[in-house]
ZASE-865329 format. One record per residue (C-alpha): residue number from 1; x, y, z. Coordinates in steps of 0.5 Angstrom, whole numbers, plus 500, padded with zeros to 3 digits. Layout:
<atoms>
seq; u; v; w
NUM; X; Y; Z;
...
</atoms>
This chain:
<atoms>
seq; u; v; w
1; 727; 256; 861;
2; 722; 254; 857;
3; 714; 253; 859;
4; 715; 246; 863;
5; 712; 246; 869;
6; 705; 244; 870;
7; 699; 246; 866;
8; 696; 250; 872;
9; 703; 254; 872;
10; 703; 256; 865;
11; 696; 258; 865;
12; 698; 263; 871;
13; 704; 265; 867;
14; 699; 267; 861;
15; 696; 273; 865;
16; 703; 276; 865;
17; 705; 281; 858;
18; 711; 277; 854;
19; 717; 281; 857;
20; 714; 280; 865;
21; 715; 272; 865;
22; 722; 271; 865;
23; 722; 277; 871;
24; 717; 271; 874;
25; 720; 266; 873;
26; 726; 268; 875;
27; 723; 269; 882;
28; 725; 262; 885;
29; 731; 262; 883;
30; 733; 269; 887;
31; 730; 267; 893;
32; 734; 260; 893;
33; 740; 264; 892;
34; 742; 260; 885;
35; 741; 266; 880;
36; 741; 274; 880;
37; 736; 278; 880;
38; 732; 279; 874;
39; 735; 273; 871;
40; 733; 265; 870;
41; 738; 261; 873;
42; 740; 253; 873;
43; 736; 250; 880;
44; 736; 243; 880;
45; 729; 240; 878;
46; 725; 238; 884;
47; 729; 243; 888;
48; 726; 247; 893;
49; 725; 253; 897;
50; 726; 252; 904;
51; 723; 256; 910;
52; 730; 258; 911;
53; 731; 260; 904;
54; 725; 266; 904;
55; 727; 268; 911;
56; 734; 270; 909;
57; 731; 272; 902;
58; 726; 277; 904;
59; 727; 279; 911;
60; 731; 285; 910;
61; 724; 287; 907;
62; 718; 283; 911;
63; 717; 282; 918;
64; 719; 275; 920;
65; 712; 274; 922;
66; 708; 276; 915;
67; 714; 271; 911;
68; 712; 266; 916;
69; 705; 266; 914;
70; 706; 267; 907;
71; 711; 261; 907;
72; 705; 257; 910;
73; 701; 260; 904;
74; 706; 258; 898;
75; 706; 250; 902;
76; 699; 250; 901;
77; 697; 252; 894;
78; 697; 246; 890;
79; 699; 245; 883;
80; 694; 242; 880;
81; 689; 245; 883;
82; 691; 252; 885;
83; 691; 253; 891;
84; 687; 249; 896;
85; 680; 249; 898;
86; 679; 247; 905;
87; 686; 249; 907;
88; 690; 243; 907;
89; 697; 243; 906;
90; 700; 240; 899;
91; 707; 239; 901;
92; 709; 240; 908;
93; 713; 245; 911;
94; 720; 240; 912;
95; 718; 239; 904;
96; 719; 246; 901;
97; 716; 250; 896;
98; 717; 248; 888;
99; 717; 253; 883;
100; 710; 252; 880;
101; 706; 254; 888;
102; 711; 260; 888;
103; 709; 262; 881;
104; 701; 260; 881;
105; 702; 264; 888;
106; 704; 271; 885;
107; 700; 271; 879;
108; 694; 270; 884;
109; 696; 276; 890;
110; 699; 280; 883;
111; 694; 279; 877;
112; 688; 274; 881;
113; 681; 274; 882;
114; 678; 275; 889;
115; 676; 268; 889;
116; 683; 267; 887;
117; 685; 270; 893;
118; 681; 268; 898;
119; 684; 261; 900;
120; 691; 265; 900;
121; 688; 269; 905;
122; 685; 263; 909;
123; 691; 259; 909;
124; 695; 266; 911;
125; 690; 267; 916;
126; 691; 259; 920;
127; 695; 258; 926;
128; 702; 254; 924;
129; 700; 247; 922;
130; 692; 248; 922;
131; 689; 245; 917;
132; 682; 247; 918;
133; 677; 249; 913;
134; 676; 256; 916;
135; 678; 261; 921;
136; 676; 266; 926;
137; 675; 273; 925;
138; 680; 274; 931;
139; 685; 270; 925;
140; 683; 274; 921;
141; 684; 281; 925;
142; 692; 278; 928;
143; 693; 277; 919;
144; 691; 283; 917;
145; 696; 286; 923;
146; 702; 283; 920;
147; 700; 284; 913;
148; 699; 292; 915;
149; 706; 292; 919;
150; 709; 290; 913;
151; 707; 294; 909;
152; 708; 301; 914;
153; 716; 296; 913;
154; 716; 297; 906;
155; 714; 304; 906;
156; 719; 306; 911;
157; 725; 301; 907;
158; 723; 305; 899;
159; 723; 311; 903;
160; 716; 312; 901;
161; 713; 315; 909;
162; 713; 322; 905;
163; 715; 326; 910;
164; 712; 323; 916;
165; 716; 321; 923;
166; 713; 314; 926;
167; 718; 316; 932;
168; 714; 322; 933;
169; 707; 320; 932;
170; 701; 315; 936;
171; 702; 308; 938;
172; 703; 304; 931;
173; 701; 297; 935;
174; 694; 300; 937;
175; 693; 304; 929;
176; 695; 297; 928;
177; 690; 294; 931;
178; 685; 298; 930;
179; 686; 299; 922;
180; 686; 291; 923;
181; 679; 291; 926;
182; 676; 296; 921;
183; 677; 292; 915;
184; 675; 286; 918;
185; 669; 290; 921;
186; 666; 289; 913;
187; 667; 281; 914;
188; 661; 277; 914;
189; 663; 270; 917;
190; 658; 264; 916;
191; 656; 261; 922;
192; 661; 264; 926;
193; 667; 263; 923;
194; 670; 266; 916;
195; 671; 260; 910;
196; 672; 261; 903;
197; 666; 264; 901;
198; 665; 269; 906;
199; 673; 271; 904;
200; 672; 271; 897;
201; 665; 276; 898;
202; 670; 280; 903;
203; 676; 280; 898;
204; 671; 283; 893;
205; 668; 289; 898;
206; 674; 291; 901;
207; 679; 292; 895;
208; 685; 295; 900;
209; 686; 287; 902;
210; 689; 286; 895;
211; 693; 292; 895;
212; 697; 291; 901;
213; 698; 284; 899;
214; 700; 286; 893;
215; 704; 292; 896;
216; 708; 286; 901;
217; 709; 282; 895;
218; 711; 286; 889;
219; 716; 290; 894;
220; 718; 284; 898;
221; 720; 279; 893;
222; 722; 285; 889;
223; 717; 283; 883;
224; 717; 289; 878;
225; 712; 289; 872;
226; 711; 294; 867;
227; 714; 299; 871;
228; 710; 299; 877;
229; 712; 302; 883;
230; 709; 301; 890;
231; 702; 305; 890;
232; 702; 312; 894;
233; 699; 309; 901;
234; 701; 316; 904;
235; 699; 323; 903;
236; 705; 328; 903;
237; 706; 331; 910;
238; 711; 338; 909;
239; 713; 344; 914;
240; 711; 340; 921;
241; 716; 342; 927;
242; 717; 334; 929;
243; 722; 335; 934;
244; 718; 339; 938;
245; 712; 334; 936;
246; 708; 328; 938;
247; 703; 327; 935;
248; 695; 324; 935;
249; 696; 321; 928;
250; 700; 314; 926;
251; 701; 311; 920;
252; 695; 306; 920;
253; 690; 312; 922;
254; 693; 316; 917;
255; 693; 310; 912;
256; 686; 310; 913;
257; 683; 317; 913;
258; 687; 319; 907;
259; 682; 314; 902;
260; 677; 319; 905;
261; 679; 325; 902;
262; 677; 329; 896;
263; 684; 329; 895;
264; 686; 323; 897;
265; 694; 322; 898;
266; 695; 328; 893;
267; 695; 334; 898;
268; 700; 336; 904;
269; 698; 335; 910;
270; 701; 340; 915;
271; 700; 341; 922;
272; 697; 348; 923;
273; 694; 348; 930;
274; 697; 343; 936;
275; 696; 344; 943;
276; 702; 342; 945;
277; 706; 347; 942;
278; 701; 353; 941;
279; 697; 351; 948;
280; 691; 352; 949;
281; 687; 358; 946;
282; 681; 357; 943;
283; 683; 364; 939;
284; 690; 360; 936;
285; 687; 354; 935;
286; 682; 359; 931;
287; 688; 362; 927;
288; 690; 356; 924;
289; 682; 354; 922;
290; 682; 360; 917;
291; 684; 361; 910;
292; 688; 354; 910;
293; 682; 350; 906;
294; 680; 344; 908;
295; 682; 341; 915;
296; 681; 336; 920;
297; 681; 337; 927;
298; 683; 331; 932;
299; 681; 331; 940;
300; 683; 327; 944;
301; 679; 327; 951;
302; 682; 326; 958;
303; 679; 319; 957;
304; 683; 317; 952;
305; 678; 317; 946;
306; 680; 320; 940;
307; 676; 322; 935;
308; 675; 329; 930;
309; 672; 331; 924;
310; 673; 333; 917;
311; 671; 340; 914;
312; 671; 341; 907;
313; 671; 349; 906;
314; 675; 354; 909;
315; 671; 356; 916;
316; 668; 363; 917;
317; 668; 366; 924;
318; 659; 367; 923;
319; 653; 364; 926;
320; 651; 361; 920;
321; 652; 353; 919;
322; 656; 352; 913;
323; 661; 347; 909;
324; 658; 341; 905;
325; 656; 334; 904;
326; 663; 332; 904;
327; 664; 334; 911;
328; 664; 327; 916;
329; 665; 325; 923;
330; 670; 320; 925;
331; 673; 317; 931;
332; 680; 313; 931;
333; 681; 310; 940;
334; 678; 307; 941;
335; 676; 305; 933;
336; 676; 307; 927;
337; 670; 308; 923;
338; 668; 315; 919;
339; 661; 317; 919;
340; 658; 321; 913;
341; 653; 325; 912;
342; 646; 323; 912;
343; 642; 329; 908;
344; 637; 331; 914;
345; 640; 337; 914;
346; 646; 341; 912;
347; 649; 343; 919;
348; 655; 340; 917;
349; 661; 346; 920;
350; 658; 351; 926;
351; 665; 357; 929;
352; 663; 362; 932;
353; 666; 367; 937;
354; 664; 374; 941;
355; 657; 373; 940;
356; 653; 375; 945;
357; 646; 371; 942;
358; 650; 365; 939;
359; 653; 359; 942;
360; 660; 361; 942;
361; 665; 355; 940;
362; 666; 349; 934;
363; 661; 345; 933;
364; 660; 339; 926;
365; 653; 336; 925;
366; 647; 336; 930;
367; 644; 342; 933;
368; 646; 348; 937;
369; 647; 346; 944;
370; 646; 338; 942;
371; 652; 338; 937;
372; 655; 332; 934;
373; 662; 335; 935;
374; 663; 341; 940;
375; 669; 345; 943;
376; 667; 351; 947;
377; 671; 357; 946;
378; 673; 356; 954;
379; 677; 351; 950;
380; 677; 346; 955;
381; 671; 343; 955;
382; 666; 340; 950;
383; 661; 334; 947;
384; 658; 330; 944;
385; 651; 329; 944;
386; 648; 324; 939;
387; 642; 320; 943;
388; 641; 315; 938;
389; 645; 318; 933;
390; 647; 326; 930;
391; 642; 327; 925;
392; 648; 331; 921;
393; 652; 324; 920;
394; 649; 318; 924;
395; 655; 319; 927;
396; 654; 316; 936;
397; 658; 320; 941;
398; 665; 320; 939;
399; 667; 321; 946;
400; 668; 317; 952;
401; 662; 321; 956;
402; 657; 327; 953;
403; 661; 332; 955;
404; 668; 331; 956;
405; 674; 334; 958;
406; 679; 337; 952;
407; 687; 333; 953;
408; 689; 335; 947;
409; 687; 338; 940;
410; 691; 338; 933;
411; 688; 341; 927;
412; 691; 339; 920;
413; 691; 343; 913;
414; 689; 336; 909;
415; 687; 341; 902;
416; 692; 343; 896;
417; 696; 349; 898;
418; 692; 356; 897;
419; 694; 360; 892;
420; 697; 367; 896;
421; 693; 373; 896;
422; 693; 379; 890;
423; 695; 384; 895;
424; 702; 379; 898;
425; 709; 378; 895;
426; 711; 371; 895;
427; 715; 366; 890;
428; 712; 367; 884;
429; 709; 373; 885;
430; 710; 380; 883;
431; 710; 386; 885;
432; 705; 392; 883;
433; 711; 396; 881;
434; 715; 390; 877;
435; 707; 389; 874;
436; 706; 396; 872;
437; 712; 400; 870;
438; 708; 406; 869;
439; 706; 406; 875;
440; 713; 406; 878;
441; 714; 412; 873;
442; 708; 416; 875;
443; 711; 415; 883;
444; 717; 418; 881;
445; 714; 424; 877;
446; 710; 427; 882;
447; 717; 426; 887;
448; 715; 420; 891;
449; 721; 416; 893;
450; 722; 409; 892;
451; 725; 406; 898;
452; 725; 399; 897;
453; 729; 399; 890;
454; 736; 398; 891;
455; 733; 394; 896;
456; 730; 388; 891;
457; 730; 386; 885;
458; 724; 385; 880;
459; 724; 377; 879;
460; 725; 374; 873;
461; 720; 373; 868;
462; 721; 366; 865;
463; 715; 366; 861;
</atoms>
């Protein structure tokens, strides 16, 4: 094809390896229909890509709404400046988009800078004809639910939900919306309103902007450079009974909390404790806290408020506290936000049961009979006291009203699988008398009877 479009073109397409900017330019020629993919075609010079074009191009794979915005982004970059700072068009939308805004788009979303990405973020955050140098936070909150939403489509079209059923979870819109408005939370506006500079300096703090515009863009437009593939933006979710299930958690929530693991998206989660399939029974819900690593537990109040917390280690039935700095607090209806540990005191995991001196129940942060999270073991009721703040987490009260009433709870395994004890078989586990022959000879020496051999077989050893 040879470099011939303008100077800012070619110095996009330089961020890009050798090999990767054939793929690039072949872009435009893909969405127009005039060449395969991964190949340069022939479209006529001074031919554009038309609204209709990219609707039918990537529709399959974006909302309609995020392809709108983005077509209203790629129509105001200017190819002699780049894309423009007080959010005017280049070219009308009757016009179309040219080969170089498309490439000077995807090398800004795919390689840019934050300064870079901010005036694409203003001109996808604009109603349709504005023109305006800034924009609202409530702008920004409704971009950033198409932007969310298309990346959940992604997810779901390359079959990476990693186990877990939307069908069978929360409300997405309202995760949507409150994911949106907590990302935006980190916006600082200037006088109200967010320019390019508060955009830029938001860009910077809040790197998942740029991930999920990177996610919607690379899948979308089916941009594959040096072997990338769609980031992991869910942890695995293995051995929940969905058909029976309807969850507290959805995508975007789900989204959000695993970041804030030590684990990340690398360890299952699996639903060890559910009120709508175990009932409610504080003993139950103890059984599936036990021995299973690190959990959250999430409860729903009979107001509506959602909220949990995070346990870092095994709970112990004693009346001690226990756990670690990495504990939290966090709320998710009506907003989600996550409350760390403030260091004034280390009563970071409280569970006690059958004690007659000591409060009896599930507490985190706080103190006892003034908890940040409490679930008395009665089950049905607890609190959450934090006038002003729990001192554990700087946490505020998490439910609707101090003391609530329990709707629903579920408790998650969110740590890396345990290893089983020493004393139980398993896969991958031996028993004592495959371990050591001369106890097995020992046994049968002294006239004891072997009544599983026969019955089992010694497994393989591979090693």
């Amino acid at each position: 094809m040879g470099n011939t479009g303008s100077e800012l073109m070619n110095k996009r397409l330089d961020r890009f390896r050798p090999e990767e900017r054939p793929v690039v330019q072949a872009v435009f020629d893909r969405l127009k229909g005039t060449g395969p993919p991964g190949v340069p075609g022939r479209a006529e010079a001074g031919s554009t890509l038309s609204l209709g074009m990219l609707q039918s191009a990537v529709g399959s794979v974006i909302p309609d709404p995020m392809v709108q915005r983005i077509y209203r982004c790629l129509c105001s970059v200017d190819p002699g400046q780049g894309p423009s700072g007080s959010g005017k068009s280049h070219s009308a939308s009757t016009v179309g988009v040219t080969r170089d805004q498309l490439v000077i788009f995807l090398a800004d979303i795919l390689r840019g800078t934050a300064e870079e990405r901010a005036p694409l973020v203003l001109a996808m955050s604009q109603s349709p004809g504005s023109q305006a140098a800034s924009v609202s936070c409530d702008q920004v909150i409704q971009f950033l639910q198409d932007l969310i939403a298309a990346v959940i489509q992604i997810l779901d079209h390359r079959g990476r939900l990693h186990g877990w059923k939307p069908n069978r979870m929360g409300d997405a819109s309202a995760g949507l919306k409150q994911l949106s408005e907590q990302m935006c939370s980190e916006l600082k506006p200037s006088n109200e309103s967010c320019d390019r500079s508060s955009l830029e300096d938001w860009i910077f703090r809040v790197p998942n902007v740029s991930l999920y515009l990177e996610v919607v863009v690379a899948a979308g437009f089916n941009v594959t450079l040096g072997g990338r593939s769609v980031p992991t933006l869910l942890p695995p979710c293995i051995n929940t009974p969905w058909k029976e299930l309807h969850c507290l958690l959805d995508l975007p929530t789900v989204m959000f909390l695993a970041p804030q693991l030590p684990d990340r998206y690398s360890a299952p989660w699996r639903l060890m404790f559910s009120t709508k399939l175990h009932g409610e029974s504080f003993t139950r819900m103890v059984t599936g806290l036990l021995k299973c690593g690190p959990t959250l537990l999430l409860i729903k109040d009979t107001k509506g408020h959602v909220f949990g917390g995070f346990a870092s280690q095994d709970w112990e039935i004693k009346p001690q506290f226990q756990g670690d700095s990495r504990c939290f607090l966090f709320t998710v209806c009506p907003s989600l936000r996550v409350y760390n540990t403030t260091g004034y005191n280390q009563h970071f995991m409280y569970l006690n049961q059958n004690q007659q001196t000591m409060p009896n129940g599930l507490g985190m942060g706080g103190q006892h009979n003034y908890f940040g999270l409490w679930l008395d073991c009665d089950f049905g009721r607890g609190h959450s006291r934090a006038k002003p703040k729990c001192t554990t987490y700087g946490s505020p009260q998490l439910s609707a009203e101090e003391d609530f009433t329990v709707d629903s709870v579920e408790v998650w395994a969110v740590g890396k699988l345990p290893e089983p004890d020493e004393d139980e078989e398993g896969p991958g586990k031996k028993s004592v008398l495959d371990a050591d022959p001369e106890v097995q000879a020992i046994m049968e020496m002294t006239g004891k009877t072997l009544h599983s051999q026969g019955l089992r077989e010694p497994e393989d050893d591979d090693s």
